[in-house]
C-alpha positions as CSV (number, residue, x, y, z in Angstrom):
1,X,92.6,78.6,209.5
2,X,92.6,82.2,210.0
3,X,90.3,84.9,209.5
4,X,92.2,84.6,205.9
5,X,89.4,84.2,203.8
6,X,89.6,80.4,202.4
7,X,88.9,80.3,198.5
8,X,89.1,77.1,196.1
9,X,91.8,77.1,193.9
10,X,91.9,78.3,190.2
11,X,90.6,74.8,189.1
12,X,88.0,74.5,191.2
13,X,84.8,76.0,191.8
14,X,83.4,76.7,195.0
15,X,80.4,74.7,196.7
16,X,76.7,75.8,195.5
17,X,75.3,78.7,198.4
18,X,71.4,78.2,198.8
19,X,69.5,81.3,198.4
20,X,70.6,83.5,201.8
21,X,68.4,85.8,203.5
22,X,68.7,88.9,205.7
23,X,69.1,88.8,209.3
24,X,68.8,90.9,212.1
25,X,71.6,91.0,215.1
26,X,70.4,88.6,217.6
27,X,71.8,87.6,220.9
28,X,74.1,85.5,220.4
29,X,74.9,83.2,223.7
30,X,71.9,80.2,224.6
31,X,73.4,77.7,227.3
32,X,71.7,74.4,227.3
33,X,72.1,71.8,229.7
34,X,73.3,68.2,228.1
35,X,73.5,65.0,229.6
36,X,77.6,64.6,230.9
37,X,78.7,60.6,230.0
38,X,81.7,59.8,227.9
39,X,82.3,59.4,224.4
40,X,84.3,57.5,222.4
41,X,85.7,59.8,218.7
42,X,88.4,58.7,216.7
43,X,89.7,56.1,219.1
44,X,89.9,58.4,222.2
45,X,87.6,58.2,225.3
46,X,86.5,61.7,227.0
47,X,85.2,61.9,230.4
48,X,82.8,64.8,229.5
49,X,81.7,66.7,232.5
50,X,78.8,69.3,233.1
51,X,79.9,73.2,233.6
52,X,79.0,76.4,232.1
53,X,80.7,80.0,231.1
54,X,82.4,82.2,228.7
55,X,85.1,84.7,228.2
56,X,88.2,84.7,226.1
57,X,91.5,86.6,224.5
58,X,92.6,87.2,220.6
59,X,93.0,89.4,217.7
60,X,91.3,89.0,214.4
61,X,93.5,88.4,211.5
62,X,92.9,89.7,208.0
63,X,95.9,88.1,206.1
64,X,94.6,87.6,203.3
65,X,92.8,90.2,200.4
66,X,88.9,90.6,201.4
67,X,87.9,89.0,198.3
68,X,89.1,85.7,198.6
69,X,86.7,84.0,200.8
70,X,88.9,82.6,204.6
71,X,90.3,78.9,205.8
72,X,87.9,76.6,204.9
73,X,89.4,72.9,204.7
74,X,89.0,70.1,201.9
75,X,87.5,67.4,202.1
76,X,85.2,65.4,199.1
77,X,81.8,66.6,199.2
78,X,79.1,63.6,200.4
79,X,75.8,63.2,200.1
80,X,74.3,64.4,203.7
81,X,70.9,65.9,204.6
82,X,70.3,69.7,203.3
83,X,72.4,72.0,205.5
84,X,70.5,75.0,206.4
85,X,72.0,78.0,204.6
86,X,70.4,80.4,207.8
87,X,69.1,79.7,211.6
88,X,68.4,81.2,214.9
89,X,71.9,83.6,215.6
90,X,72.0,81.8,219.1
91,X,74.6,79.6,220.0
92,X,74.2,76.2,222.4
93,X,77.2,76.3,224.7
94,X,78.7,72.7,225.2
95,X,77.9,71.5,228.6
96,X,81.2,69.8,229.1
97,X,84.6,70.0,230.3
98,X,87.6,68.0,229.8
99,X,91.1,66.9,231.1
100,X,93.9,69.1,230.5
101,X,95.1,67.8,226.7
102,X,99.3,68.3,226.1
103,X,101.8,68.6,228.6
104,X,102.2,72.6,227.6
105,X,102.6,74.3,231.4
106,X,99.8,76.8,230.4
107,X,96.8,75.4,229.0
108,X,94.5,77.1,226.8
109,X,91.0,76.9,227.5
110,X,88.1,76.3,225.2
111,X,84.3,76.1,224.2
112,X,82.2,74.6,222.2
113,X,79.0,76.3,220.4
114,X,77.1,75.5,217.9
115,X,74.3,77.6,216.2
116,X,70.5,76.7,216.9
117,X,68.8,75.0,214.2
118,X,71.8,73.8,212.6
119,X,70.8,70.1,213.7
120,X,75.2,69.6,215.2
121,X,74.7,68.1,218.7
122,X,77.1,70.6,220.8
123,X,78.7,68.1,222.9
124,X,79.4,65.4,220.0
125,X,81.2,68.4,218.7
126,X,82.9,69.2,221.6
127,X,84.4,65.5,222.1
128,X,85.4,65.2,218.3
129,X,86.9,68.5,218.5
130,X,89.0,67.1,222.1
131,X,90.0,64.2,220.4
132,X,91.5,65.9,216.9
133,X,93.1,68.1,219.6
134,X,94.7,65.1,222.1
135,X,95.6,62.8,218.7
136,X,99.9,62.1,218.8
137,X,99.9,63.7,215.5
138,X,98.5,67.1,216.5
139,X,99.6,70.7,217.9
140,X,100.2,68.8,221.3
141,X,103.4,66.6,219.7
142,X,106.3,69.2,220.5
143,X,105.1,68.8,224.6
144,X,104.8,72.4,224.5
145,X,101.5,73.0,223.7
146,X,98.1,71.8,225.8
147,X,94.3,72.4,225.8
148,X,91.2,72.5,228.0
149,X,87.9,72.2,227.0
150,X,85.4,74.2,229.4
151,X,82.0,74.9,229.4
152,X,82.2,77.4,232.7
153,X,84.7,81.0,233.3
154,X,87.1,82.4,231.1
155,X,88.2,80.6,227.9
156,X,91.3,81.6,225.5
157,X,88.8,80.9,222.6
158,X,85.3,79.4,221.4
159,X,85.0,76.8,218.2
160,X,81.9,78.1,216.5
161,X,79.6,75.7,214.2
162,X,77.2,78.0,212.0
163,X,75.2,79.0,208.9
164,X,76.7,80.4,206.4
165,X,74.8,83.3,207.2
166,X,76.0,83.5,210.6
167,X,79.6,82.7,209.5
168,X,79.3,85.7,207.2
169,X,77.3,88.3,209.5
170,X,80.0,87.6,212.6
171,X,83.2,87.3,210.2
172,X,81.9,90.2,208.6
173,X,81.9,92.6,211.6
174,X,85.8,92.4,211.5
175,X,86.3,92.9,207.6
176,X,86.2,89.2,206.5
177,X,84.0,88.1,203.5
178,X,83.2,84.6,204.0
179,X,81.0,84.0,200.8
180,X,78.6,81.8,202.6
181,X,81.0,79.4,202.0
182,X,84.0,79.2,204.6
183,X,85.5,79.6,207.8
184,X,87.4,81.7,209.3
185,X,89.1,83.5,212.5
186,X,87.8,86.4,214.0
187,X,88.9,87.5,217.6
188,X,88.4,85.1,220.3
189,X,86.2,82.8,217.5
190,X,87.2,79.8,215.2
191,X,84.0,80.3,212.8
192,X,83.1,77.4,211.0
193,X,80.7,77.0,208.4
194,X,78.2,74.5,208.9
195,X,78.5,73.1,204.9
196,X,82.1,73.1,204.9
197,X,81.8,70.7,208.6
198,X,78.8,68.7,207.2
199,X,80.2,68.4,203.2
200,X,83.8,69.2,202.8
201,X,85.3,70.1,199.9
202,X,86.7,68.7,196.6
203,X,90.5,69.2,197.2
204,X,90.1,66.3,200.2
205,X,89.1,63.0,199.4
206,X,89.3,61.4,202.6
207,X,86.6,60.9,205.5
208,X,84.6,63.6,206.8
209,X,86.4,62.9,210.1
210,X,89.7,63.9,208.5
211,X,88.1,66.5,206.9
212,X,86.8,68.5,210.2
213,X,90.6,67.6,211.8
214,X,92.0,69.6,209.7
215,X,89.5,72.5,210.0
216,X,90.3,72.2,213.5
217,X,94.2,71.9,213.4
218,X,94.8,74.6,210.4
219,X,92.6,77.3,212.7
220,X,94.4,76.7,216.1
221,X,97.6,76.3,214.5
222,X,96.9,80.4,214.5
223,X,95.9,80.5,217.7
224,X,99.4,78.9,219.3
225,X,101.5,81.2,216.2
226,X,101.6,79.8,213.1
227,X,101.3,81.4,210.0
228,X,100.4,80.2,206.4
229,X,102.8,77.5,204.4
230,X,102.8,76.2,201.1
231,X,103.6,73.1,199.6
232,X,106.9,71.6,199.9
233,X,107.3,69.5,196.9
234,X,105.6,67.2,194.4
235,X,104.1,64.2,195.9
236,X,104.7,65.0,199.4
237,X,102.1,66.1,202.1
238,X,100.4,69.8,202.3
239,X,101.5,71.6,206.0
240,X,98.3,71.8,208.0
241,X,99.2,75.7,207.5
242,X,98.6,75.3,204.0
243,X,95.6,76.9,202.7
244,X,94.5,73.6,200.6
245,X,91.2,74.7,199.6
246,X,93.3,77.0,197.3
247,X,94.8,73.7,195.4
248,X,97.2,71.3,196.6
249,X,100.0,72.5,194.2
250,X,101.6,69.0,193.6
251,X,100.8,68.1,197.4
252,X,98.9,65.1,198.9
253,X,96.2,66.6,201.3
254,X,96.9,66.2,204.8
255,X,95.3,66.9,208.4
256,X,97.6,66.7,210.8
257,X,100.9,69.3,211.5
258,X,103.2,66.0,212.4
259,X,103.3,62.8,211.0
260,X,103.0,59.7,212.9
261,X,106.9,59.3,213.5
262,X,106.9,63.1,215.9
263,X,108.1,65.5,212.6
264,X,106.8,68.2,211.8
265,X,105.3,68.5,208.2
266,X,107.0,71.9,206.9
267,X,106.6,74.0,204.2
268,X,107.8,77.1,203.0
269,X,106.1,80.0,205.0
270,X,103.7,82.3,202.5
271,X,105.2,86.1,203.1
């Protein structure tokens, strides 16, 4: 989702913040050596390699007014070990690379990083994240579209796991107010808030798992061109591009931008 800020709907209130505290800027790149081996998430095996790097192109996007918090995804809320609401301002790199994902002729690159202190291992993340990326039902369906994670030289962009604090302080810096509570899309960075990745929210009652796919899918969907959709109808499934935090509208929640069968789940674009 984008650097929109994500808000629950009218009929729902958003998720409890811990008391916050004040932070100083801190350097924000910490590469750490993992162990490369291959992991199996969601039914796909990746062949994780050990590299380094950084770099990266993109434009901030502000879509949406600056007091309605940015993407954040649904997902029901589950009982999980306290997530901290602050932590170091560094960022572990993930320490592995991947097969080129799609059959697009010009792949974009990207990295993984999570905060330190947040507790995410960065290259569990990093194989979760290849595999909501490589599924049949995701960006890579049209055969126009393909993805790269790397861990060394340039990068198109970086999936960030956070604080809320750290969510806030770097959304912040391009005009986005986050609320401690939810993601967003700033430059060449797919924020995510560590509470909204480790709890969900109430507008998505499936797993966790489905929960962080669409996280995933809503904020690249940006990336590759798409803007925001709405619901389509009654009953049927929410567009990934759909803001669902916001309410479902009639919708059924839904993680994926194409349905098992190749078509596209559309809905009227949001001006």
């Amino acid at each position: 989702m984008t650097s929109t800020a994500q808000a629950p709907g009218p009929s729902t209130s958003p998720p409890r913040r811990r008391g916050r505290t004040t932070r100083s800027a801190r350097p924000r790149n910490a590469a750490v050596a993992l162990t490369a081996g291959a992991v199996l998430i969601a039914g796909v095996l990746f062949a994780l390699r050990d590299n380094g790097g950084d770099g990266g192109k993109g434009a901030a996007r502000a879509t949406a007014p600056a007091a309605a918090p940015p993407d954040a995804i649904s997902a029901t809320s589950r009982p999980r070990p306290d997530s901290p609401a602050t932590a170091t301002g560094e960022f572990i790199t993930a320490r592995s690379s991947g097969a080129v994902i799609g059959e697009g002729s010009d792949p974009r690159r990207f990295k993984v990083m999570v905060e330190k202190g947040t507790g995410v291992n960065a290259k569990r993340a990093a194989a979760e994240i290849s595999a909501i990326l490589a599924d049949k039902r995701g960006w890579t369906n049209d055969g126009e579209h393909s993805f790269q994670l790397v861990a060394d030289g340039p990068s198109d962009f970086e999936v960030k796991i956070a604080t809320p604090d750290t969510v806030d302080e770097i959304c912040g810096a391009v005009g986005l107010d986050t609320h401690g509570e939810v993601n967003c899309d700033a430059g060449t960075q797919i924020m995510v808030n560590l509470e909204r990745w480790n709890t969900g929210s109430p507008e998505f009652s499936g797993p966790i798992g489905g929960y962080r796919a669409l996280i995933i899918n809503h904020e690249v969907g940006h990336r590759i061109g798409h803007g925001h959709e709405t619901c389509p109808g009654k009953g049927k499934r929410a567009p990934v591009m759909m803001q669902q935090i916001y309410g479902l509208k009639g919708c059924v929640a839904n993680e994926w931008p194409y349905s098992a069968k190749g078509r596209y789940i559309a809905g009227p674009a949001v001006p």
